[in-house]
matplotlib code that plots the C-alpha trace (Angstrom):
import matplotlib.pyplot as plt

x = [-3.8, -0.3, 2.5, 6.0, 8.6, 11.9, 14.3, 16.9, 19.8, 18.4, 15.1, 14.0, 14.5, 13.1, 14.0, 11.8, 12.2, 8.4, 9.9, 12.8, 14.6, 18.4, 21.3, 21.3, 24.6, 23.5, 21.0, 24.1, 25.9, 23.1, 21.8, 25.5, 25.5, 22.5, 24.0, 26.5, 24.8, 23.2, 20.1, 18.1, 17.6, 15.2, 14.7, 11.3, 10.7, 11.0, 13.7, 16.7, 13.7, 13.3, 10.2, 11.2, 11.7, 10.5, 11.5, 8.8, 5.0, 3.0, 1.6, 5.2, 5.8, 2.3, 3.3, 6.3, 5.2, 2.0, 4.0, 6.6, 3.2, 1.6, 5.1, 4.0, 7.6, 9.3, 10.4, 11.4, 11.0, 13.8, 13.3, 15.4, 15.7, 13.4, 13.0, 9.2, 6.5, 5.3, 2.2, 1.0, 0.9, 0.2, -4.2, -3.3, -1.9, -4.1, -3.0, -4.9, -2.0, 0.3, -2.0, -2.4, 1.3, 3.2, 6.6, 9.2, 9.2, 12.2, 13.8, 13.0, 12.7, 10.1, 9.0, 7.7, 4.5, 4.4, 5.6, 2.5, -0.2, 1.8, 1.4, -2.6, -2.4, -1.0, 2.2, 5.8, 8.2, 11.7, 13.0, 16.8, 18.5, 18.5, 20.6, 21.1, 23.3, 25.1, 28.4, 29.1, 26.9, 28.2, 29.0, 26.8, 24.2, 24.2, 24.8, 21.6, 19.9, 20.3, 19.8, 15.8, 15.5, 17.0, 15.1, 19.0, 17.8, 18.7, 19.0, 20.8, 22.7, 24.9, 25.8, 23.6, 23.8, 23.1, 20.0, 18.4, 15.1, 15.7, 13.6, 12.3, 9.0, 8.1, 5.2, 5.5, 7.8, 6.3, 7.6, 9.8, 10.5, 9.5, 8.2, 6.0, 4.6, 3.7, 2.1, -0.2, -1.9, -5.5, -5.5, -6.3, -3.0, -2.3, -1.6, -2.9, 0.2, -1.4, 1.2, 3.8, 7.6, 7.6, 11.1, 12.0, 14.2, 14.7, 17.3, 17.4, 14.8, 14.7, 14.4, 11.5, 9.5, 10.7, 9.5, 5.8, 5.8, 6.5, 3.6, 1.2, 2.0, 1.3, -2.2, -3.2, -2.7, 0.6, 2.8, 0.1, -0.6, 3.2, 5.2, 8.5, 10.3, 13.4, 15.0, 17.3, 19.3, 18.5, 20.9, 21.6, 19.1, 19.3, 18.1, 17.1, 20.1, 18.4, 17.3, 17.6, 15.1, 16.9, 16.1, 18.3, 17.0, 16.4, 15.0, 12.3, 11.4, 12.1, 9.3, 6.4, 6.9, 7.8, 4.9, 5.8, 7.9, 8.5, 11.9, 13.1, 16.8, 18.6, 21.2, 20.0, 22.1, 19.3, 17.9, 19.8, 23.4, 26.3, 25.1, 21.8, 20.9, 17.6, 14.8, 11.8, 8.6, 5.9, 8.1, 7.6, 10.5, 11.8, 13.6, 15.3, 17.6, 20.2, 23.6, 22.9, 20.2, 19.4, 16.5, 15.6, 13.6, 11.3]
y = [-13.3, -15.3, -13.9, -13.1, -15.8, -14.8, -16.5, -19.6, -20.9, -23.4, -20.7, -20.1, -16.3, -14.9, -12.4, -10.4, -6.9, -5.6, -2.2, -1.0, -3.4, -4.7, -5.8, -9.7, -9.5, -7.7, -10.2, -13.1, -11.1, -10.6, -14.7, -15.4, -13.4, -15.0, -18.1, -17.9, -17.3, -20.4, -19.6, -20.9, -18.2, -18.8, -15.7, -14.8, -15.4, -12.1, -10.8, -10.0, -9.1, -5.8, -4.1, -0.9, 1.0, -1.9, -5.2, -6.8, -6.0, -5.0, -8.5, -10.3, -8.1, -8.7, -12.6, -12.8, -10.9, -13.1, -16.8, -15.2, -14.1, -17.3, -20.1, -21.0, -22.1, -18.5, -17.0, -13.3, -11.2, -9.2, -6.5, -6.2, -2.3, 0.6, 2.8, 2.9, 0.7, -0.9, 1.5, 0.7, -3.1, -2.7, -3.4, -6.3, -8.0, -10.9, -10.4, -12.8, -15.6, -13.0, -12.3, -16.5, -17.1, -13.7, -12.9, -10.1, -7.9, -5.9, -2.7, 1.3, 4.1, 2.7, -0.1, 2.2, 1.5, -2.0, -0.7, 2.0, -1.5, -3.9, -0.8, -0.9, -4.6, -4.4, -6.5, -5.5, -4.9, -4.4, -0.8, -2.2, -2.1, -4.3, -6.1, -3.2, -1.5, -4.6, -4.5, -1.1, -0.8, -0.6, -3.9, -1.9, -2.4, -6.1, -6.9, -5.2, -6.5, -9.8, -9.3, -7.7, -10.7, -12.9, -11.1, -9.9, -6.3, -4.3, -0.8, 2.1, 4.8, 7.4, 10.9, 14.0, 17.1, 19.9, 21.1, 17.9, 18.5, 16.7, 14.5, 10.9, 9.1, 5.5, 4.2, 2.3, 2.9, 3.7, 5.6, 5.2, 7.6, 11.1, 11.4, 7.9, 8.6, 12.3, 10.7, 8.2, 10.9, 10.5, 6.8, 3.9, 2.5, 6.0, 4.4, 6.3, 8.1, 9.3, 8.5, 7.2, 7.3, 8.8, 8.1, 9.7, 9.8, 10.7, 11.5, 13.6, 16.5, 20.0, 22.0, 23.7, 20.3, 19.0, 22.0, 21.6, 17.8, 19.1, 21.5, 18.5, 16.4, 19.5, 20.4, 16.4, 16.2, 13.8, 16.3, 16.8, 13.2, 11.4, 11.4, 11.2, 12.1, 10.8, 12.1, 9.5, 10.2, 13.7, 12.8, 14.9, 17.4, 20.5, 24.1, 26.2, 27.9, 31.8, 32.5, 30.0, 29.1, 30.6, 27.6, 24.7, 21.1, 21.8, 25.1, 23.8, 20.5, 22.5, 25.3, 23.3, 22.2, 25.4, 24.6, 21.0, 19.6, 16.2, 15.0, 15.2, 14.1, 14.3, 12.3, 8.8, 6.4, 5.0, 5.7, 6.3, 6.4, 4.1, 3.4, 2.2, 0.4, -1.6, -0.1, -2.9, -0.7, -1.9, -2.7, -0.8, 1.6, 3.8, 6.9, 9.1, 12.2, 14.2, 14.8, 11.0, 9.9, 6.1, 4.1, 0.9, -2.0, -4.0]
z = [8.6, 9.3, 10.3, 8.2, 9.4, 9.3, 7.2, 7.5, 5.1, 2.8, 2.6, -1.3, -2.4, -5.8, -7.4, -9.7, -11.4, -11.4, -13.1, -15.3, -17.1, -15.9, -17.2, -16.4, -14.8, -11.6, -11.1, -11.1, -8.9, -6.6, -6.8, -6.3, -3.2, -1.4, -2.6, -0.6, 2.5, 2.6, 0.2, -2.6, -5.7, -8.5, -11.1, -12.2, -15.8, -17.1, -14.5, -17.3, -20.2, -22.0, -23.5, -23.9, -20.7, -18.9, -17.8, -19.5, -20.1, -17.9, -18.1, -18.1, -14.9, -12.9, -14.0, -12.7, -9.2, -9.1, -9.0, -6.7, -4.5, -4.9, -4.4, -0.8, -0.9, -1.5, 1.7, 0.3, -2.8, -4.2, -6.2, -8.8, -9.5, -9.2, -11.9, -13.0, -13.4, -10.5, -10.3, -13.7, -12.1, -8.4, -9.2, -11.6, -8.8, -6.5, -2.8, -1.2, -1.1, 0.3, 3.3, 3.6, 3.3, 3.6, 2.4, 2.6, 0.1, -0.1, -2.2, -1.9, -4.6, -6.7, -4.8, -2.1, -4.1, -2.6, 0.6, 0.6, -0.2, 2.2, 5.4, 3.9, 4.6, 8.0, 6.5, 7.6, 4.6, 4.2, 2.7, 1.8, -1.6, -4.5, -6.9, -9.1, -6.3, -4.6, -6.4, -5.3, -1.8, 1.7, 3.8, 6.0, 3.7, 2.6, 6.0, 7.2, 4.7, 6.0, 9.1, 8.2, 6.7, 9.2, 12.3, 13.7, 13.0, 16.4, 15.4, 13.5, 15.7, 14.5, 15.0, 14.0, 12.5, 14.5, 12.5, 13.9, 16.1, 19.5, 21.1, 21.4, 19.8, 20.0, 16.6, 13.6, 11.3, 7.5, 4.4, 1.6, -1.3, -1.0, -4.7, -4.1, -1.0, -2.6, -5.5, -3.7, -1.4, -1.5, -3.3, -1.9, -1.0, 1.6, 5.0, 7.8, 9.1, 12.9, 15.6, 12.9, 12.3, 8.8, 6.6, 3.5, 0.9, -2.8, -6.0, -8.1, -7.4, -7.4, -4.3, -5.5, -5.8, -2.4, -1.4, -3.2, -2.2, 1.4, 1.2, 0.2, 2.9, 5.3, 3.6, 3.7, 7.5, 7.5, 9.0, 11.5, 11.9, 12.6, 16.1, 14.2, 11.1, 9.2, 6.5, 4.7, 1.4, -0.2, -3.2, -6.3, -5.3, -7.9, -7.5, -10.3, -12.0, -13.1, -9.5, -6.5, -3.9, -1.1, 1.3, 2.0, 2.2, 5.7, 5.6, 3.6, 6.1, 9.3, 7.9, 8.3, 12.4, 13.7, 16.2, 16.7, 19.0, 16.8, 16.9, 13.4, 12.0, 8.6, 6.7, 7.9, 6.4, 3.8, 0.3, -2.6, -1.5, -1.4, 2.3, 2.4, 5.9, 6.0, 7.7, 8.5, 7.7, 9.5, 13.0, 16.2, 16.7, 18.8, 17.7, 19.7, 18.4, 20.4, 19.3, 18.2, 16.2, 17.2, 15.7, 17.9, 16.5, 19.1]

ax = plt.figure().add_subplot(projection="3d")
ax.plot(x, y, z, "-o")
ax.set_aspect("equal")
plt.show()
């Protein structure tokens, strides 16, 4: 199997939306963008359709992955948007080009999916955000972005809250959205987590099924399994409005590693917030928490 290059200016980008539809002119903004840094864009056929929910079939969306796959002469994929839908495409899609000729993939929430197969695979990825969010993200984020791609990627260090476990863990990095990486326990796209930084992040959820989703990562041996957790952007969480849970966010992680010595931070700058740093999934790291939390990639 080849190895991922990184990219140069002049590189060819493409940018597909394998899930919920988008308006067209995030996409411009986003071609525009990487434009401007030196790059070629080319859309995928059905990138600004609609079909209901979706950005196009299931067909029109496996298409427009597949030639993006199989273009020896695209360097990266951009994903759109999230949303949902790249499950319902994920076995309709021919890999074999893509572990000949590999590209970045990049994008989070929904895209974990491809994340979960491209860890199966052995194939770094980059968990970054996507064209839907670049009018209104972070420089931070753009600018890390690049850099994934670009192989400038050092680290991310910043300072912790003082719920944070301490302590220092060295693995590869894996994970993406909570509710994904939840849903694909037990299928054959589960990477093996033993000895593993795990990230996480979601939006949107009640408490309750954090909690639950929690729970079944303990009883199918992740929590047991990984060196290292980190929880990213726990945004818009709800808690039921009659009678609450009782437990905060961290309450309800910290619960299940009361005899484990993992170090552990919240509030990482990445998921589903204004300021959404790259993480390469797939890279070595090293992740040490104090009153700092710093994540180094090697």
């Amino acid at each position: 199997m080849n190895e991922l290059t990184y990219l140069k200016p002049g590189d060819l980008i493409q940018i597909v939306a394998p899930a919920k539809a988008i308006e067209e002119s995030h996409v411009a903004y986003a071609k525009e963008f990487f434009e401007q840094q030196g790059y070629r864009v080319v859309l995928g056929k059905h990138c600004t359709g609609q079909y209901n929910y979706f950005s196009g079939t299931d067909e029109q969306r496996t298409e427009d992955m597949q030639q993006a796959i199989d273009n020896p002469d695209v360097k990266a994929i951009i994903c759109a948007r999230g949303g949902y839908g790249v499950v319902r495409i994920i076995d309709r899609i021919q890999w074999a080009n893509q572990l000949r000729n590999p590209k970045w993939i990049v994008g989070f929430s929904d895209i974990t999916v491809f994340h979960q197969q491209l860890q199966k695979f052995e194939q770094k990825s980059i968990h970054a955000t996507m064209p839907l969010n670049f009018r209104e993200n972070s420089p931070e984020s753009l600018t890390t972005l690049l850099q994934a791609l670009e192989g400038n990627l050092s680290g991310i260090e910043f300072a912790g809250p003082p719920f944070n476990k301490k302590g220092i863990a060295a693995g590869e990095l894996i994970g993406g959205n909570l509710s994904i990486v939840y849903s694909l326990l037990g299928t054959d796209i589960q990477p093996d987590y033993k000895g593993k930084i795990l990230f996480l992040e979601d939006v949107g959820e009640q408490l309750y099924a954090i909690d639950r989703m929690f729970f079944s990562l303990k009883k199918a041996g992740v929590l047991d399994a990984i060196s290292g957790l980190i929880v990213g952007g726990m945004t818009d969480l709800k808690d039921t409005t009659a009678t609450t849970i009782g437990m905060t966010l961290e309450e309800i992680v910290l619960q299940h590693f009361h005899y484990r010595t993992i170090p552990i931070c919240f509030g990482f700058p990445a998921g589903h917030l204004t300021d959404n740093r790259a993480l390469v999934l797939g890279a070595r790291v090293q992740f040490e928490v104090d009153s700092f939390v710093k994540l180094t990639f090697r």
